[in-house]
N, C-alpha and C positions, 0 to 999 in steps of 0.2 A: 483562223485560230491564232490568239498568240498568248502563250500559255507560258506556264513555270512549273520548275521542281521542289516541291514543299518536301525535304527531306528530315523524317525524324530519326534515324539513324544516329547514334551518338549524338541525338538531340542537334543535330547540324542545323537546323533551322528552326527547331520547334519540338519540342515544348522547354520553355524555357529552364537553365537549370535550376537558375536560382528559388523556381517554385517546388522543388523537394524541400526547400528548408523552410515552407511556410510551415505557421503555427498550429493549423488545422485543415485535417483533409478540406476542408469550405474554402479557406483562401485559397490554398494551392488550387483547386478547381477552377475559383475566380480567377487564378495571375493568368492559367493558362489558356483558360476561354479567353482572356481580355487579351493576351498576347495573339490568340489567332486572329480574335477580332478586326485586332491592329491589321494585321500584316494584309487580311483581305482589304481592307479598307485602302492600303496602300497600295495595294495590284490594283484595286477598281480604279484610282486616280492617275495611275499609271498605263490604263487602257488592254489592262489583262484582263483576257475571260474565260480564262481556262486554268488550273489547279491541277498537277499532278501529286496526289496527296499519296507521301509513302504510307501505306496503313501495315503493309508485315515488311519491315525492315529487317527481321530474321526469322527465327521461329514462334515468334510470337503475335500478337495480335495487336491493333488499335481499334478495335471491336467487338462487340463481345461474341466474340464466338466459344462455339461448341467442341471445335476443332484442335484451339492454338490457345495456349497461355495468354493472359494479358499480359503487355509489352511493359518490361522495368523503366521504359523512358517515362513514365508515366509515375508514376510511386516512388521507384527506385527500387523495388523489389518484381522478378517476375511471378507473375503470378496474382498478385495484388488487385483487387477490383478497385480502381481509379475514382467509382463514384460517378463516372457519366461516360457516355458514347463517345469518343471523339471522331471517330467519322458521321456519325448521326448528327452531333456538332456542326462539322465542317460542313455537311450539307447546310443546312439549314440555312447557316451562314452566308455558304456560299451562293445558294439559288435565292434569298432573300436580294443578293445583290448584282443578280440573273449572270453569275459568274458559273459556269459548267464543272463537276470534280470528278475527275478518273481516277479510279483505285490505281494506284503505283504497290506494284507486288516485287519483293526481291524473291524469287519462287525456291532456288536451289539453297540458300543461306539458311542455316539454323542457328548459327551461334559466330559475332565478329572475336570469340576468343574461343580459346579450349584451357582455362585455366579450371582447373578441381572445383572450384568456389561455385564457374558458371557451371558445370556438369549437374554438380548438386543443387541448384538451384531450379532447373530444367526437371531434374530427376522428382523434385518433391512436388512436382505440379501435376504427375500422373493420375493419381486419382481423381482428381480434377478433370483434366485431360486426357480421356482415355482414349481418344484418336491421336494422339500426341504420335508424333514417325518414332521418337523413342519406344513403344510399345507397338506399334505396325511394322515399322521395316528398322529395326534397329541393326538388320546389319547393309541397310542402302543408305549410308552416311560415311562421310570421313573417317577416317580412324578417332577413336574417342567418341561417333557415336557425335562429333559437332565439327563446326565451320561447315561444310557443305554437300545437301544432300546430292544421290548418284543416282542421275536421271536413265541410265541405261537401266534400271530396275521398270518394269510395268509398273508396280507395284509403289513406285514411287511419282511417276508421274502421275497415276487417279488420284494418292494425296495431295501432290498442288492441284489437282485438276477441282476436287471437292473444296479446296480452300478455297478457290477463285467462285468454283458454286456458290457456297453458302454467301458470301459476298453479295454476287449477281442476284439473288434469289431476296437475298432479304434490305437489301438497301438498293434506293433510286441514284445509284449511278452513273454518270453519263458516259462513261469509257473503262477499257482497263490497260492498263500499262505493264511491261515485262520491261526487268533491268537485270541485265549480270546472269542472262541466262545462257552461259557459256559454259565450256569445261576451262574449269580453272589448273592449269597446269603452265611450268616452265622450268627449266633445266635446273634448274635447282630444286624442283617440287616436283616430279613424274607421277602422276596416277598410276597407280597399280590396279588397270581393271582388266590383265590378261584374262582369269578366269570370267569374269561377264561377259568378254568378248568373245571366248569362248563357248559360252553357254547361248548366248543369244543373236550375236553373230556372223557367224560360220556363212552362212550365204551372202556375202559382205568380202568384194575384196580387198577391201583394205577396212585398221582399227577408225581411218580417220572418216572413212564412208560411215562405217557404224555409226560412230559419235556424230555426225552428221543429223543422219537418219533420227536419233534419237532425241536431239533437240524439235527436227521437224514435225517427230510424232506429237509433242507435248504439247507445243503450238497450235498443232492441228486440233490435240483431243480439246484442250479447252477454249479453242475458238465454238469449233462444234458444240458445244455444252454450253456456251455462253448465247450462241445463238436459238438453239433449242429455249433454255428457261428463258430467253424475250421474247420468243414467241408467246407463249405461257401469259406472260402480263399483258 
């Protein structure tokens, strides 16, 4: 394999900015199709054949799911329906140029700000989104409810685990990728998850076994799930 990271995360690699300011949802579709166009064309000359394409850079989607908002990199707004698939895209693309694409998932990230603006923009996609973790586990998130969800919840891990489902289940993928599935803490930022540690825990001698344990479970649930629905096809 020699592979790359297609990261749309603050649009770091794709979809270009400058197609929010086209003239019409039609070109912006255009800049950005022909932008990924590009970029595969240039992996293929370059002897890449493999794609790790970010498709939920946080708690949104690069596909149309049932699950997760569509992704503001795309529009500029979340929530927005973009006008086309862009992992459906990216296949196409990609196996036309018998280049392989793995879902790159950022799984615990909802939100790279907690500012009022992103809260409420998240907030008005609910109806929409009514498996949104905002209305399933709203209190298995960071404080505000953004930055990042808290995998010690059950209840939180079947959420990423059905996100990576619906994935698996409805697009010819050829892998899936996990990034930044750690606990994010440092001496200046301490998780306050006494009470969960307590609550689910307690046979655990230490919080750092628990948190441990709790990444392993998540890994495990949705390898298991990702192997079940291949079976399937």
């Amino acid at each position: 394999m020699r592979g790359v990271w297609l990261a749309t995360v603050s649009r770091l690699d794709w979809p270009p900015v400058t197609s929010l300011n086209a003239s019409s949802p039609a070109i912006r579709i255009q800049q950005q199709q022909e932008a990924l166009q590009g970029k595969l064309d240039k992996l293929k000359t370059l002897g890449i054949n493999t794609v790790f394409f970010q498709v939920k850079p946080d708690g949104t989607a690069l596909w149309a799911s049932k699950i997760l908002p569509w992704s503001d990199v795309l529009t500029g707004n979340i929530g927005d329906n973009p006008g086309y698939d862009p992992l459906q895209f990216m296949l196409d693309e990609a196996h036309k140029r018998g280049m392989k694409v793995h879902a790159w998932f950022n799984p615990y990230r909802v939100s790279v700000n907690t500012k009022p603006v992103t809260i409420d923009k998240l907030n008005r996609t609910l109806s929409q989104q009514p498996a949104s973790v905002y209305v399933l586990h709203p209190t298995g998130s960071a404080p505000q409810a953004t930055d990042l969800c808290s995998t010690q919840y059950p209840g939180v891990r079947d959420w990423i685990t059905s996100i990576v489902a619906e994935v698996v289940a409805n697009y010819d993928i050829d892998g899936v990728q996990f990034d930044d599935y750690f606990y994010a803490e440092s001496p200046a930022s301490v998780l306050n998850d006494n009470q969960t540690f307590k609550k689910y825990g307690q046979h655990f001698g230490s919080k750092a076994d628990w948190r441990r344990d709790n990444t392993k479970q998540l890994v495990g649930q949705v390898s298991r799930t990702i192997k079940k629905l291949k079976t399937r096809r």
